[in-house]
N, C-alpha and C positions, 0 to 999 in steps of 0.2 A: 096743483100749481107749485114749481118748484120754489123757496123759499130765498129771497135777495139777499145774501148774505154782503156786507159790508165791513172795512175792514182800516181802522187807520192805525196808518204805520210811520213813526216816528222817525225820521232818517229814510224814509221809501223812495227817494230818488237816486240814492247811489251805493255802490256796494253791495253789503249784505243786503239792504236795506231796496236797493234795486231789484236784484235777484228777487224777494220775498214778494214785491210789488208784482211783478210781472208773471210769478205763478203763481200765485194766486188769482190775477187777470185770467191766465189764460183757463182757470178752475170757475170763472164765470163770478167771481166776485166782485163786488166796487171797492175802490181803493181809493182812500186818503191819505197822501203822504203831508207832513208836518215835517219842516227843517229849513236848514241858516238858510239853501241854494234851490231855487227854481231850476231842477232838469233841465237839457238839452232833449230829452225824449219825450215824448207822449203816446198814448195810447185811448181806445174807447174805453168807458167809465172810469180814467184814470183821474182824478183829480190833486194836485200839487197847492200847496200852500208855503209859503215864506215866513217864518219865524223864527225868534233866536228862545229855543226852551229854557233857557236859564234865567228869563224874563216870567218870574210866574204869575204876576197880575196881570199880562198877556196872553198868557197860555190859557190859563181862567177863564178870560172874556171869551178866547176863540173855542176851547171846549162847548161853552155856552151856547155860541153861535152855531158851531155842528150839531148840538144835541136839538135844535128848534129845527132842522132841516130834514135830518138821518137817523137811522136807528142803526150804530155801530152795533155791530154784533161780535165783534171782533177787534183787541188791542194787542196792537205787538208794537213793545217799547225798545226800539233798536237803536235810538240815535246814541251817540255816547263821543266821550274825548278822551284822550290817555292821561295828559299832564306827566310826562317820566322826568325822576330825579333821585338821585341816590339822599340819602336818609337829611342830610348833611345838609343838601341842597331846595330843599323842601322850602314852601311857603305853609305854615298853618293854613290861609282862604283856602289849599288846593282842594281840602276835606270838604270844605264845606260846598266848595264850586261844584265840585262829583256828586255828592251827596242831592244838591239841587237840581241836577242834569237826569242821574240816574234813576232816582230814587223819589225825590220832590216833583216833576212831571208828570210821573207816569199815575202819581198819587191824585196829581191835579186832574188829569184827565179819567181815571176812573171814579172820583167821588162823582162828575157831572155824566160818565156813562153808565153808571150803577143800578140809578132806577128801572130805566130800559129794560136792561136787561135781565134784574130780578122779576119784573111785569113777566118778559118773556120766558122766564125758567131758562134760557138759556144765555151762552156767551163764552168768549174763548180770550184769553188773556194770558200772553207770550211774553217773557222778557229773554232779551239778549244779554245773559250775561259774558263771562268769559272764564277761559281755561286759565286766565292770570287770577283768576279768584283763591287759587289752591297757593298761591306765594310767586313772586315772580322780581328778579333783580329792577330796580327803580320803579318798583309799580305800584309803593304804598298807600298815595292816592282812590288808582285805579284799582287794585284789589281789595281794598277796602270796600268800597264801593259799591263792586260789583259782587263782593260774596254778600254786602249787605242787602241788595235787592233778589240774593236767593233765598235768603231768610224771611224776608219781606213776603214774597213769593207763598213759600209755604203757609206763614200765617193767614194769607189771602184765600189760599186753598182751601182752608180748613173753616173760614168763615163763611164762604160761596157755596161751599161744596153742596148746601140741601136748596141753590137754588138751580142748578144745573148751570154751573159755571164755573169751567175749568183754567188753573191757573198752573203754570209749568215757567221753567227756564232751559233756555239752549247756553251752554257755554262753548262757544267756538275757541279757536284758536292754532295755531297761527291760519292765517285766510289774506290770501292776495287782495288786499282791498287798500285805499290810498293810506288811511291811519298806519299801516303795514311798509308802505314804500317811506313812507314822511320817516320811519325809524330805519331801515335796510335798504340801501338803494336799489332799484330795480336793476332786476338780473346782475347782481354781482357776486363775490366767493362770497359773500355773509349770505346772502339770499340760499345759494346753496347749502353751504352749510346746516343753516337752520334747515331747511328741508331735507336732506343728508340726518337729522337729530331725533326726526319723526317717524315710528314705525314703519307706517304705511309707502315710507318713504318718498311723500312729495307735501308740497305746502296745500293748504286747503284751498278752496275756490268758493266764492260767495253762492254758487249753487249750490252747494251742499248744506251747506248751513240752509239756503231756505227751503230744501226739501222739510229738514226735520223741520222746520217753523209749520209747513203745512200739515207734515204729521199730528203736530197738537193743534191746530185748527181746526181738524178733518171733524165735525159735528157729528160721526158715529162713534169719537173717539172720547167718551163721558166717562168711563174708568178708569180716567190716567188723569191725576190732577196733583201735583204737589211736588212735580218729577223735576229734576233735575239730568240732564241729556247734557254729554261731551262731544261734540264734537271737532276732534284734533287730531285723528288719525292715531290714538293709541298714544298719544304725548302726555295724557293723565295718567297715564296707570306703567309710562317708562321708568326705570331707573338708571341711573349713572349716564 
């Protein structure tokens, strides 16, 4: 009997977070998505919840409540905010707003999916970081943040690793998704531009990004855990 694989996804109704949702769907998975907005879409075994994560004696209760229902076998922490501000313009809360989005979440919900999954020896744990993690103009917030949940990452890796359960980060960047338009307006010469900037030369697409998410899902894939994956069309490793 093939094995139910289940899967919540943090931000899973829109964007990257869509994309990831829905192939994995069509990979025969169940899916949980957790975030601020109830979809316009649905599908079979799709399940959608309403939450704001930065409430974490909410998040708490409701990990809770999934873990008496489901046996996640799979976390991918995608939701996330930018907060951009050049140095000047900065609120100190922004660190800590990110920090409890990013980072404090994804912690809440794997202390309450942990057992589980050590029981089972196995389990697959995804963060979404980003390509702003390497430095990026007004991103001190969000690059903070996000190289601090690769760190995070890795350390998780190294403490799961003898239960068979693997912990990775994708950094995307840049990806047509709305956080992307709220900064560049759609289809305009900045939009170009920035894609004009990118080897590959076009802006990413929130498909792409959730292949690789399914790549470190894929449960034949147990000797890859601690990795760190760009995907940006060659935007990390340009110069000038």
């Amino acid at each position: 009997m093939t094995k139910q694989f289940t899967a919540l996804i943090t931000g899973g109704g829109s964007g990257i977070g869509e994309a990831t949702s829905k192939i994995l769907l069509e990979n025969n998975y169940k899916v949980i998505s957790v975030g601020l907005h109830i979809p316009s879409w649905t599908k079979e075994n799709f399940e959608a919840i309403e939450l704001d994560l930065l409430d974490l004696k909410k998040t708490k209760v409701l990990a809770d409540q999934i873990c008496e229902r489901e046996n996640i076998t799979h976390f991918v922490h995608n939701a996330g905010m930018i907060l951009p501000n050049f140095i000047e313009d900065m609120a100190v809360e922004d660190l800590s707003t990110l920090t409890s989005l990013h980072a404090g979440a994804a912690l809440v919900f794997i202390q309450s999916f942990l057992e589980s999954m050590k029981n089972d020896k196995f389990g697959r744990i995804i963060f979404n970081s980003s390509r702003a993690s390497l430095g990026l103009e007004t991103r001190s917030a969000y690059s903070y943040s996000k190289a601090g949940i690769i760190g995070m990452a890795r350390t998780w890796a190294l403490e799961l690793a003898p239960y068979g359960i693997t912990v990775n980060s994708i950094c995307p960047g840049p990806v047509l998704t709305n956080n992307f338009w709220d900064l560049v307006k759609k289809d305009s010469p900045e939009q170009e531009a920035a894609a004009a900037r990118i080897p590959v030369g076009r802006l990413g697409k929130p498909e792409d990004v959730a292949r690789a998410i399914k790549f470190f899902s894929d449960p034949e894939n147990d000797f890859i855990t601690g990795q760190t994956l760009y995907v940006c069309g060659g935007l990390s490793i340009a110069s000038g």
